[in-house]
mmCIF file as Biopython writes it, N, C-alpha, C and O atoms, coordinates in Angstrom:
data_model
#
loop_
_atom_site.group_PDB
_atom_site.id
_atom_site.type_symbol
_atom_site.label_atom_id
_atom_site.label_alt_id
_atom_site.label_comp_id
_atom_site.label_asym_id
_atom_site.label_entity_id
_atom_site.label_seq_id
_atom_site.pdbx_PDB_ins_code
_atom_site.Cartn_x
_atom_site.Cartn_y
_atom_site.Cartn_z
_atom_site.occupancy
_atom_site.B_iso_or_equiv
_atom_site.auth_seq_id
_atom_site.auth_asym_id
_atom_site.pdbx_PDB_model_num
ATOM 1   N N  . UNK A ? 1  ? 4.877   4.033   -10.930 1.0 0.0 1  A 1 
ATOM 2   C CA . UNK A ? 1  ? 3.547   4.089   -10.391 1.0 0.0 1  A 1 
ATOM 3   C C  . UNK A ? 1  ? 2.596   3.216   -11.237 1.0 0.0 1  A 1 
ATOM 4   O O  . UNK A ? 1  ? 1.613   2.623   -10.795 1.0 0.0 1  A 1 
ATOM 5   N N  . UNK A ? 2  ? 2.961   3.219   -12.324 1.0 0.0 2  A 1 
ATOM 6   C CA . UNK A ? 2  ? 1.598   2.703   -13.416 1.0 0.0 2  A 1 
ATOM 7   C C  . UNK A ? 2  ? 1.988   1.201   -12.821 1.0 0.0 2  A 1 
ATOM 8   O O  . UNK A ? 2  ? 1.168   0.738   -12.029 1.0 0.0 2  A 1 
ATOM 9   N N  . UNK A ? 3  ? 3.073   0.453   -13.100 1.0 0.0 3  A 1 
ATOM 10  C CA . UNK A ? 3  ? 3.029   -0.786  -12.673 1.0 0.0 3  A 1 
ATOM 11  C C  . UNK A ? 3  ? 2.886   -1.422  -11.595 1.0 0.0 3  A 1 
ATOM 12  O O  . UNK A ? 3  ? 2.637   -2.622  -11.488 1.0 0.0 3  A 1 
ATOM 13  N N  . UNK A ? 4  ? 3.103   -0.318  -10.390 1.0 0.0 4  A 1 
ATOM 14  C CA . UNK A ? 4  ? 2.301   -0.476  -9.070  1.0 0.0 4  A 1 
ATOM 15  C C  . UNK A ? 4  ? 0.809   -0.787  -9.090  1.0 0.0 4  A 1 
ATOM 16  O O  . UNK A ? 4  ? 0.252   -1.725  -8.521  1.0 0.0 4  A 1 
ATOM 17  N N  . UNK A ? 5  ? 0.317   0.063   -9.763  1.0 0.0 5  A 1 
ATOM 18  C CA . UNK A ? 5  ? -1.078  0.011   -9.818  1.0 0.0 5  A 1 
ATOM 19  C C  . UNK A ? 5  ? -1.520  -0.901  -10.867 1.0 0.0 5  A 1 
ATOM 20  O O  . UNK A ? 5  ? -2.750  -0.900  -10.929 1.0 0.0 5  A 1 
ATOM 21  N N  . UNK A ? 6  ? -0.919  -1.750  -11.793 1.0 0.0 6  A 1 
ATOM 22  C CA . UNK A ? 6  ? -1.832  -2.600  -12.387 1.0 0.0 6  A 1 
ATOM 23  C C  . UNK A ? 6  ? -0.875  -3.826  -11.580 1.0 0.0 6  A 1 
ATOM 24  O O  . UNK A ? 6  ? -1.370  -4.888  -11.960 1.0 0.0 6  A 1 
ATOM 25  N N  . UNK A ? 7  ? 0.250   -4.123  -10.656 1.0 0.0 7  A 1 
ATOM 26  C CA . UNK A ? 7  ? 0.197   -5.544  -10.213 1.0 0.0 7  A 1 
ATOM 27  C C  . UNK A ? 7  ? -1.275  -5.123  -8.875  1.0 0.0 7  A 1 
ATOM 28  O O  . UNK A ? 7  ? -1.866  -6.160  -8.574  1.0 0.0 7  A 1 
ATOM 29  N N  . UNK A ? 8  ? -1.782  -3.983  -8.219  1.0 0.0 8  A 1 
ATOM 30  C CA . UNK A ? 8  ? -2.403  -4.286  -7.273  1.0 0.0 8  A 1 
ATOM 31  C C  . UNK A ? 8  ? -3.607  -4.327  -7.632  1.0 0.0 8  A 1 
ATOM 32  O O  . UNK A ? 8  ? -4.394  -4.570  -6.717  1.0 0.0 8  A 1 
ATOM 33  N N  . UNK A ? 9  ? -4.171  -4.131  -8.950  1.0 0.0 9  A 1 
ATOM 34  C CA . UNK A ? 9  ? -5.280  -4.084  -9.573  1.0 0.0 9  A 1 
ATOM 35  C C  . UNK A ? 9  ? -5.313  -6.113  -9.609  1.0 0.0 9  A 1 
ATOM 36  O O  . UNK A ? 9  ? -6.037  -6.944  -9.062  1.0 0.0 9  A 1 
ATOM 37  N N  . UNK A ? 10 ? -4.300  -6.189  -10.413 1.0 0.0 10 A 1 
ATOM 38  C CA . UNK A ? 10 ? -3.981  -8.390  -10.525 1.0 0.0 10 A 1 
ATOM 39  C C  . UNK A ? 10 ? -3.851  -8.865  -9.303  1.0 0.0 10 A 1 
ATOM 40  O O  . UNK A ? 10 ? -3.902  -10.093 -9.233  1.0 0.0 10 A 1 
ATOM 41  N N  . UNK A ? 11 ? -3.623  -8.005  -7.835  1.0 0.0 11 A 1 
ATOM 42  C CA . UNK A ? 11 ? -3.304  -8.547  -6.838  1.0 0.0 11 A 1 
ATOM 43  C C  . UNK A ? 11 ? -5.063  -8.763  -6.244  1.0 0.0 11 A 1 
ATOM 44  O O  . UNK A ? 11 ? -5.439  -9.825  -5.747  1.0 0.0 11 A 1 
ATOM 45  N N  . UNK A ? 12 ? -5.928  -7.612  -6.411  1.0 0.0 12 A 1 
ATOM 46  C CA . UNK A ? 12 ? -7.264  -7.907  -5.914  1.0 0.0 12 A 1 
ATOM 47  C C  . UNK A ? 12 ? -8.017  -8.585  -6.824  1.0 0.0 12 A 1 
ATOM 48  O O  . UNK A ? 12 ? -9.201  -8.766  -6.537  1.0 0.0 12 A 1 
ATOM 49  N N  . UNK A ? 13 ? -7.639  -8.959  -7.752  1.0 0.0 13 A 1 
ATOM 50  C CA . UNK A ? 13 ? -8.561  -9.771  -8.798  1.0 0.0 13 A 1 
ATOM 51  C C  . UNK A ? 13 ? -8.376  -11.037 -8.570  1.0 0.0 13 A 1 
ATOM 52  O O  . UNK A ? 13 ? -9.186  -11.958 -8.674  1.0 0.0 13 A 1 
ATOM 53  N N  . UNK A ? 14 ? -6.795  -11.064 -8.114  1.0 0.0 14 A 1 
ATOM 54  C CA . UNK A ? 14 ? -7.120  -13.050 -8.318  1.0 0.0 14 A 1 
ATOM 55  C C  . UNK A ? 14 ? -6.831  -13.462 -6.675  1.0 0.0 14 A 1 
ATOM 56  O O  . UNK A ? 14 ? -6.444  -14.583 -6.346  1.0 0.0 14 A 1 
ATOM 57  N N  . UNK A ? 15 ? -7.052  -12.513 -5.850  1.0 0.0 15 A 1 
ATOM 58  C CA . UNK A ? 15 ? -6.942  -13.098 -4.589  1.0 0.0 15 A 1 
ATOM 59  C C  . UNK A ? 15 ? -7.971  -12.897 -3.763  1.0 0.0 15 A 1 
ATOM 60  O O  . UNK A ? 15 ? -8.191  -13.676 -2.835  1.0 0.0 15 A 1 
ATOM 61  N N  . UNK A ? 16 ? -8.909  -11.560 -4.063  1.0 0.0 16 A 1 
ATOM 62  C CA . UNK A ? 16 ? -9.610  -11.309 -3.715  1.0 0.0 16 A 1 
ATOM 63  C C  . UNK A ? 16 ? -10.126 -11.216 -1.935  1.0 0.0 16 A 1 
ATOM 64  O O  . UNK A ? 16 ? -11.061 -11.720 -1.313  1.0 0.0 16 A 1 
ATOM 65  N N  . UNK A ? 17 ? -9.031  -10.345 -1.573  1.0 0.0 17 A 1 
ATOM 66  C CA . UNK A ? 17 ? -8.569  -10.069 -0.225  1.0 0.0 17 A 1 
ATOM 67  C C  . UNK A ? 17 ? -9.923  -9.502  0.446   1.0 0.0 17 A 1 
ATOM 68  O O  . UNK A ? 17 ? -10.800 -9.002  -0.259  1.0 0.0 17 A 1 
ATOM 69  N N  . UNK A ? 18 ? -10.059 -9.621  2.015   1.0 0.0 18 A 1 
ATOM 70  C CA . UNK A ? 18 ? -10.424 -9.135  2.652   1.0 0.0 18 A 1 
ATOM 71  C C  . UNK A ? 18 ? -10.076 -7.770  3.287   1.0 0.0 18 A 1 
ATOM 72  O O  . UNK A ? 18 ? -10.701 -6.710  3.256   1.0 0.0 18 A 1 
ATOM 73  N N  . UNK A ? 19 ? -8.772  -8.128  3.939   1.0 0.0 19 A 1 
ATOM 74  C CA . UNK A ? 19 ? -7.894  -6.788  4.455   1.0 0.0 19 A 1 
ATOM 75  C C  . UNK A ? 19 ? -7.040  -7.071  3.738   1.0 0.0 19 A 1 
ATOM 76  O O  . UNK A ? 19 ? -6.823  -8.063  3.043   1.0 0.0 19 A 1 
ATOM 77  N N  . UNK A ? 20 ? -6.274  -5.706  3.997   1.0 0.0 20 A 1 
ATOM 78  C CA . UNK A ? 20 ? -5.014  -5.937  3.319   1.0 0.0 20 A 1 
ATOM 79  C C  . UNK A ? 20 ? -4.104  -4.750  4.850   1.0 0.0 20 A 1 
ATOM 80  O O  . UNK A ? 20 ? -4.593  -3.802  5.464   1.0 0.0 20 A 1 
ATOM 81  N N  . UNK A ? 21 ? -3.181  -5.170  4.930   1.0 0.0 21 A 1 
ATOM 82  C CA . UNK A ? 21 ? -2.518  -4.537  5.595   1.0 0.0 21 A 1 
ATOM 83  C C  . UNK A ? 21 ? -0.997  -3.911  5.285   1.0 0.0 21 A 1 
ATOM 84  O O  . UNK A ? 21 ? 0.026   -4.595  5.248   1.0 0.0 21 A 1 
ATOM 85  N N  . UNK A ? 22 ? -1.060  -2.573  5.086   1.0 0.0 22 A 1 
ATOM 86  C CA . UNK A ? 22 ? 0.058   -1.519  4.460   1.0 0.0 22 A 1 
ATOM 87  C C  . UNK A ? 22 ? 1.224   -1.308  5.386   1.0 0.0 22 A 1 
ATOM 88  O O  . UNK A ? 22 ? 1.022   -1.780  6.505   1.0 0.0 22 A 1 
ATOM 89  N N  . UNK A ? 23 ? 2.133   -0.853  5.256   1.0 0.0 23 A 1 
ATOM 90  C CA . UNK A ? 23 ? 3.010   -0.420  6.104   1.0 0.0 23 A 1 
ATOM 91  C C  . UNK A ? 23 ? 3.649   1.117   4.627   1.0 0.0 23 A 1 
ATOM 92  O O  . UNK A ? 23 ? 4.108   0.895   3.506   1.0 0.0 23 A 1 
ATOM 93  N N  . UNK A ? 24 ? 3.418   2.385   5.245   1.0 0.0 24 A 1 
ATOM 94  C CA . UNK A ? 24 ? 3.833   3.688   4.609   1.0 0.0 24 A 1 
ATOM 95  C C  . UNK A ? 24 ? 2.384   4.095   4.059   1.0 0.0 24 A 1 
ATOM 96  O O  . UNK A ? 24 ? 1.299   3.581   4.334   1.0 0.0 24 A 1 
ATOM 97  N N  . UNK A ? 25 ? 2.626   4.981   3.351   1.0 0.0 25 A 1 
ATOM 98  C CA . UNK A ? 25 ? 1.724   6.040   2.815   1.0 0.0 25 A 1 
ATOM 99  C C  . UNK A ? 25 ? 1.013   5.490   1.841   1.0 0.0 25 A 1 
ATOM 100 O O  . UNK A ? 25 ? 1.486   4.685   1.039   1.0 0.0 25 A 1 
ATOM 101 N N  . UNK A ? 26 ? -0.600  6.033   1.848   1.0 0.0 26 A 1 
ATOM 102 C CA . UNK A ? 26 ? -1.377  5.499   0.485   1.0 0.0 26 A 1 
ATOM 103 C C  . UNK A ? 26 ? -1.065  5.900   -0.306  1.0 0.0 26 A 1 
ATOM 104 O O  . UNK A ? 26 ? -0.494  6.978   -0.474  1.0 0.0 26 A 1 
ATOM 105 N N  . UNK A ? 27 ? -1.473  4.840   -1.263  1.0 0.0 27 A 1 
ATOM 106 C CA . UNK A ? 27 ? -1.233  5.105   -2.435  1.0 0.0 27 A 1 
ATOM 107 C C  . UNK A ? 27 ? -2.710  5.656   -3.326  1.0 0.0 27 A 1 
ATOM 108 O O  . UNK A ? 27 ? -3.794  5.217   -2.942  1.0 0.0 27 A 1 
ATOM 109 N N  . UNK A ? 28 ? -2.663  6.506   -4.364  1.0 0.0 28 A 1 
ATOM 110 C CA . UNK A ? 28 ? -3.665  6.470   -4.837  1.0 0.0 28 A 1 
ATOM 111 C C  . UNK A ? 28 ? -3.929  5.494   -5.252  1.0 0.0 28 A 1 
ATOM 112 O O  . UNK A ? 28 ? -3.112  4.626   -5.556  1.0 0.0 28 A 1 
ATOM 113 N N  . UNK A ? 29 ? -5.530  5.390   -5.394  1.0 0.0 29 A 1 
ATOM 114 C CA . UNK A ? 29 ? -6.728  4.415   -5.746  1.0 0.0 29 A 1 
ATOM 115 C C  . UNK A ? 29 ? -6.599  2.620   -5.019  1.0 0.0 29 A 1 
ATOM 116 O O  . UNK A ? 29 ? -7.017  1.539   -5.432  1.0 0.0 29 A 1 
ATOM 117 N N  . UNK A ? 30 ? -5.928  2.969   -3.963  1.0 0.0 30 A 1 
ATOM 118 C CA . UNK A ? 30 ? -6.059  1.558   -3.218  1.0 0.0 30 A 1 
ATOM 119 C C  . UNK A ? 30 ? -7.727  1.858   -2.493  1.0 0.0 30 A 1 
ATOM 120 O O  . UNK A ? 30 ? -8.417  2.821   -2.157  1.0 0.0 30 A 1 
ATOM 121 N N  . UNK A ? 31 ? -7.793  0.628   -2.516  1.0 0.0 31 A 1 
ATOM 122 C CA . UNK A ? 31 ? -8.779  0.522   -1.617  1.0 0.0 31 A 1 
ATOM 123 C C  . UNK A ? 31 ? -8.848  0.733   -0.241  1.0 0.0 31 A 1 
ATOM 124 O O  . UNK A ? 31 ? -8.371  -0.101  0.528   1.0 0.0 31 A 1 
ATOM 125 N N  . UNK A ? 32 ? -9.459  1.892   0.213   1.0 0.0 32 A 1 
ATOM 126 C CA . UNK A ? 32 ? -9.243  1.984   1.758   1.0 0.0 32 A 1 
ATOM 127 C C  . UNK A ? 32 ? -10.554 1.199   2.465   1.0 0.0 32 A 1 
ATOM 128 O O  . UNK A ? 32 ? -10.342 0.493   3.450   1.0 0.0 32 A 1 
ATOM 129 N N  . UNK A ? 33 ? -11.575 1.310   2.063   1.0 0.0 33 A 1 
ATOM 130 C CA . UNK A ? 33 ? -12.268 0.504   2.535   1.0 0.0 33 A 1 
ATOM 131 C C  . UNK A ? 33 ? -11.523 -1.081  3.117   1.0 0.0 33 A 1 
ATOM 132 O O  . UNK A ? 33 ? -12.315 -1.578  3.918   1.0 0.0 33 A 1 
ATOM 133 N N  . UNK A ? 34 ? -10.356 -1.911  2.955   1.0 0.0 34 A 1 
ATOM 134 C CA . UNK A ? 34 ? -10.332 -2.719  2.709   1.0 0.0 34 A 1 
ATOM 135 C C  . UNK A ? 34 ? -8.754  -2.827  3.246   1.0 0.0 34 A 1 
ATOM 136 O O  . UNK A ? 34 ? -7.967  -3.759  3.081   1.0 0.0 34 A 1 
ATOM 137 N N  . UNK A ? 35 ? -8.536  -1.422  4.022   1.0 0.0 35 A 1 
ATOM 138 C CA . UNK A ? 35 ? -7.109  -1.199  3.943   1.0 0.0 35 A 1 
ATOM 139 C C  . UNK A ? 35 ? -6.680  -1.099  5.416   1.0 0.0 35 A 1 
ATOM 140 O O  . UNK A ? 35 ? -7.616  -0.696  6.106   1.0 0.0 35 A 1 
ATOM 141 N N  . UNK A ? 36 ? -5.517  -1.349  6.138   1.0 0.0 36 A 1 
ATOM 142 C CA . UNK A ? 36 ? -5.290  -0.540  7.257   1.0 0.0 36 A 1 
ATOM 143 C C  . UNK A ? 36 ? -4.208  -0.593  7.210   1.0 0.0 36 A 1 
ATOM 144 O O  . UNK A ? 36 ? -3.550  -1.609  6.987   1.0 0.0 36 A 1 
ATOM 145 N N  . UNK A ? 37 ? -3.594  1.054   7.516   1.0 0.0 37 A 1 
ATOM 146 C CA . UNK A ? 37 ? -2.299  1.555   7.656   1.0 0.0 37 A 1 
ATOM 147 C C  . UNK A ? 37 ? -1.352  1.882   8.961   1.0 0.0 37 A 1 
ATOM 148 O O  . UNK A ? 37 ? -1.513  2.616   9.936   1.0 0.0 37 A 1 
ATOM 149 N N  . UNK A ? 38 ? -0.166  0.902   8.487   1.0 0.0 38 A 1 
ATOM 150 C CA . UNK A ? 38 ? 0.639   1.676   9.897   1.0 0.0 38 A 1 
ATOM 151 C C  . UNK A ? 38 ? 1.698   2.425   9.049   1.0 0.0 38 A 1 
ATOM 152 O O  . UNK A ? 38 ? 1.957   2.323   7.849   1.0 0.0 38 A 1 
ATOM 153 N N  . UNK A ? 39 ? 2.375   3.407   10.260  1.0 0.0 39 A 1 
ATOM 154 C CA . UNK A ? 39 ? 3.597   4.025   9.625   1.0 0.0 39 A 1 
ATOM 155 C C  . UNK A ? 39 ? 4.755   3.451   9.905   1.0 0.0 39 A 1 
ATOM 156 O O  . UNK A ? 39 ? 5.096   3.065   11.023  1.0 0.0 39 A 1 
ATOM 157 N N  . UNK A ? 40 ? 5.580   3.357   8.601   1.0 0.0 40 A 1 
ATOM 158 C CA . UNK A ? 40 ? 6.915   2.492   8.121   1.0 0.0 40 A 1 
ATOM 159 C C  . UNK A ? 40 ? 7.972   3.911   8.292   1.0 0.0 40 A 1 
ATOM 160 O O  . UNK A ? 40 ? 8.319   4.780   7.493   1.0 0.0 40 A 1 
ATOM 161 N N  . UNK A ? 41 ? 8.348   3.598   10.089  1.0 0.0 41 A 1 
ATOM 162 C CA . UNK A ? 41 ? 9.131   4.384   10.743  1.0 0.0 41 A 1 
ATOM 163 C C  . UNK A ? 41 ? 10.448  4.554   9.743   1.0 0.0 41 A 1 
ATOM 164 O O  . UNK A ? 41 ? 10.977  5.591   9.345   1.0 0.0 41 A 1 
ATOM 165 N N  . UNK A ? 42 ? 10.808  3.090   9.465   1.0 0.0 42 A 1 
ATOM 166 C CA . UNK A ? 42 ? 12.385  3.030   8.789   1.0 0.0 42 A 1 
ATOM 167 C C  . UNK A ? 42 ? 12.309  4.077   7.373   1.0 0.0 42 A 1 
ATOM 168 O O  . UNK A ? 42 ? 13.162  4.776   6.827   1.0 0.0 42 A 1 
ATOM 169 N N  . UNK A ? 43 ? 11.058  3.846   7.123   1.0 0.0 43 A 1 
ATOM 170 C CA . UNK A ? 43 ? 10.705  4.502   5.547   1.0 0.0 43 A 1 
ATOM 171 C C  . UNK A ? 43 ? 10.641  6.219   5.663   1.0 0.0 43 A 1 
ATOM 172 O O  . UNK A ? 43 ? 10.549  6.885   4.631   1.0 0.0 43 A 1 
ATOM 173 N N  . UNK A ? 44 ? 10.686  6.711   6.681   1.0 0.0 44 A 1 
ATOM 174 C CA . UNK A ? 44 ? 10.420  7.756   7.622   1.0 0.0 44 A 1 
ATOM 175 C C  . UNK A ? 44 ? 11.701  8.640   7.776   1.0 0.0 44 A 1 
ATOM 176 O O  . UNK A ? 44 ? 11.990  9.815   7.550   1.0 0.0 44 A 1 
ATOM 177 N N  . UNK A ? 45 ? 12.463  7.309   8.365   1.0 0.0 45 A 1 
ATOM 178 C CA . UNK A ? 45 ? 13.652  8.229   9.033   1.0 0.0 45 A 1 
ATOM 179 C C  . UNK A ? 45 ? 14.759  7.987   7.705   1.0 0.0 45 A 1 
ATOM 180 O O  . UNK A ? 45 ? 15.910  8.355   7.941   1.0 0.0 45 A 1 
ATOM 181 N N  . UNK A ? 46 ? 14.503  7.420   6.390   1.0 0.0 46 A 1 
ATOM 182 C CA . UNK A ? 46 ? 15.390  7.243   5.179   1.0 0.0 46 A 1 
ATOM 183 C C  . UNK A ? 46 ? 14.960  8.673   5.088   1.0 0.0 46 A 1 
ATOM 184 O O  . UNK A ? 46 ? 15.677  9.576   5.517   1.0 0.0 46 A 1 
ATOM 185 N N  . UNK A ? 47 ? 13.668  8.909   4.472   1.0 0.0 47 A 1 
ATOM 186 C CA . UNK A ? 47 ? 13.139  10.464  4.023   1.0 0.0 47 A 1 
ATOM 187 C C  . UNK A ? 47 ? 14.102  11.690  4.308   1.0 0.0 47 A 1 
ATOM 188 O O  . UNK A ? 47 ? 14.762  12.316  3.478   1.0 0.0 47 A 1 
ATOM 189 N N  . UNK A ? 48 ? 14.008  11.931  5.998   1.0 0.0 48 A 1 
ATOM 190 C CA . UNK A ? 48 ? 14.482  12.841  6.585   1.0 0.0 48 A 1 
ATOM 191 C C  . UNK A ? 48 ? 15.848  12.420  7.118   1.0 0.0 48 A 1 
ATOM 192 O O  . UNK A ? 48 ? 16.018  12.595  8.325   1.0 0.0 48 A 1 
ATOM 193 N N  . UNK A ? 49 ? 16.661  11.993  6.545   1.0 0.0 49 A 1 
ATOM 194 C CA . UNK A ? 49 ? 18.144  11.929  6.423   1.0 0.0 49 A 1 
ATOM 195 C C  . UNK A ? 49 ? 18.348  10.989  7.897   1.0 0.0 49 A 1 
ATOM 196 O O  . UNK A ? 49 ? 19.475  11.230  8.332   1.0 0.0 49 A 1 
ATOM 197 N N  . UNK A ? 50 ? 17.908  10.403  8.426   1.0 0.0 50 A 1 
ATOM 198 C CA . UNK A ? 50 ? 18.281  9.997   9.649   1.0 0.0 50 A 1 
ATOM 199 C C  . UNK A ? 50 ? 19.343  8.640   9.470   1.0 0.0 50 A 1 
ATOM 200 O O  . UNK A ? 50 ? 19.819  8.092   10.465  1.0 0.0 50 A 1 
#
C-alpha cells in the first residue's frame, strides 16, 4: 500500500491529470474529485472463486 500511494502521489505531481480513470475499488486518499470508477468484473469474479 505505502508504495502505491507514493508512486500515485509522483503520478499527480508530474503529470498533473485532469481525470483519471480507475477500473476496481478506491483506494484510500485518491482523489475522487478527479476520479471515475468502473467495476473490474474479472477482479470480481478472481475474489469470489469464479
Amino acid at each position: 500500500m505505502y508504495l502505491w500511494r507514493k508512486g500515485y502521489e509522483e503520478a499527480l505531481r508530474v503529470l498533473e491529470p485532469i481525470l483519471i480513470i480507475r477500473y476496481g475499488d478506491k483506494m484510500p486518499g485518491e482523489r475522487e474529485d478527479i476520479s471515475v470508477y468502473y467495476e473490474n468484473i474479472n477482479l470480481k469474479n478472481l475474489r469470489n472463486g469464479r
